[in-house]
C-alpha positions as a Python dict, from the first residue, in 0.01 Angstrom:
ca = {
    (1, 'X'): (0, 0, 0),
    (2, 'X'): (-258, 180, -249),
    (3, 'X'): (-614, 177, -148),
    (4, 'X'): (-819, 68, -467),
    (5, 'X'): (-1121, 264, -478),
    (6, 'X'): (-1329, 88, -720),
    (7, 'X'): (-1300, -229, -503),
    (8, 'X'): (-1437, -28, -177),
    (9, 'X'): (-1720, 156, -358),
    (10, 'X'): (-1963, -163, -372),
    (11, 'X'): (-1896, -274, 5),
    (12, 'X'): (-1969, 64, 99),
    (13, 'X'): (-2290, 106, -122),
    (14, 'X'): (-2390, -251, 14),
    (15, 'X'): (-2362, -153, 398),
    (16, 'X'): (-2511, 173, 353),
    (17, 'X'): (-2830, -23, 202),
    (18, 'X'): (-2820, -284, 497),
    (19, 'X'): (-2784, 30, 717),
    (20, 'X'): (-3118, 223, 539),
    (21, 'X'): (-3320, -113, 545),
    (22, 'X'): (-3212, -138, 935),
    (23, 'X'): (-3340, 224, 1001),
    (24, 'X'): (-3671, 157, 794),
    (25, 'X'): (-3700, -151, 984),
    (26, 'X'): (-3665, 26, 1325),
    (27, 'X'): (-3877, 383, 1219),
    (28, 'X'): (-4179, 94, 1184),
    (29, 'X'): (-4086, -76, 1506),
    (30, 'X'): (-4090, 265, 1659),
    (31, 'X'): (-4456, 365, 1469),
    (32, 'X'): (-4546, 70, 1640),
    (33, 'X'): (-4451, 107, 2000),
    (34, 'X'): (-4613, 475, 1956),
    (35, 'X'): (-4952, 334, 1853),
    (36, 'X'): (-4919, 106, 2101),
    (37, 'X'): (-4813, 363, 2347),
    (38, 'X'): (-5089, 597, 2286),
    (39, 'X'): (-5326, 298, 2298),
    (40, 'X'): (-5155, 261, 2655),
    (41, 'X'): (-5238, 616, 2778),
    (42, 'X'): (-5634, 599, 2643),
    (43, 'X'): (-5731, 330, 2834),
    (44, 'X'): (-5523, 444, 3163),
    (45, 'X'): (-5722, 809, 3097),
    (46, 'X'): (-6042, 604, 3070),
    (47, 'X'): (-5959, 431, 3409),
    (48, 'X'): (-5896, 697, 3621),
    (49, 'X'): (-6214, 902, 3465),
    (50, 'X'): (-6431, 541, 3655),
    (51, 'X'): (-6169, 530, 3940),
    (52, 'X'): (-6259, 909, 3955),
    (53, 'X'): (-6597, 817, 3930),
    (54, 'X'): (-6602, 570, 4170),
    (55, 'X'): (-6432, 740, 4419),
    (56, 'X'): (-6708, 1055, 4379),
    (57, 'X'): (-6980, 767, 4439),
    (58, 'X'): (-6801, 622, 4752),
    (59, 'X'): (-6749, 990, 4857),
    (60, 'X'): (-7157, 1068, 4824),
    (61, 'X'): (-7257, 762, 4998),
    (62, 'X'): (-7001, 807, 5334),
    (63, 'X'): (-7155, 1163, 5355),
    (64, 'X'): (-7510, 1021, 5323),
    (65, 'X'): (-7478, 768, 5595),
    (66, 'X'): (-7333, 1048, 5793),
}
């Protein structure tokens, strides 16, 4: 049984397409979850600067009715 070359060139060029559209498709998914990540971490850093805050007014106020 002789392998025929010309006949496995195209399925191989065809899956290695479907292969570089999946990567494409999944280096965008991942651009995404990284935006979406980094959107993530600003708003926790925001939060713990007024939980910070807060806690430094709750602090000031227990040592004033002190």
């Amino acid at each position: 049984a002789s392998v025929s070359y010309t006949q496995i060139i195209p399925v191989l060029v065809k899956s290695n397409q479907e292969l570089h559209e999946r990567i494409v498709d999944h280096d965008a998914q991942i651009a995404d979850l990284e935006a979406a990540v980094a959107s993530r971490d600003q708003q926790i850093d925001e939060l713990e600067e007024r939980v910070n805050a807060l806690v430094a007014r709750m602090e000031a106020v227990e040592l004033n009715a002190s």
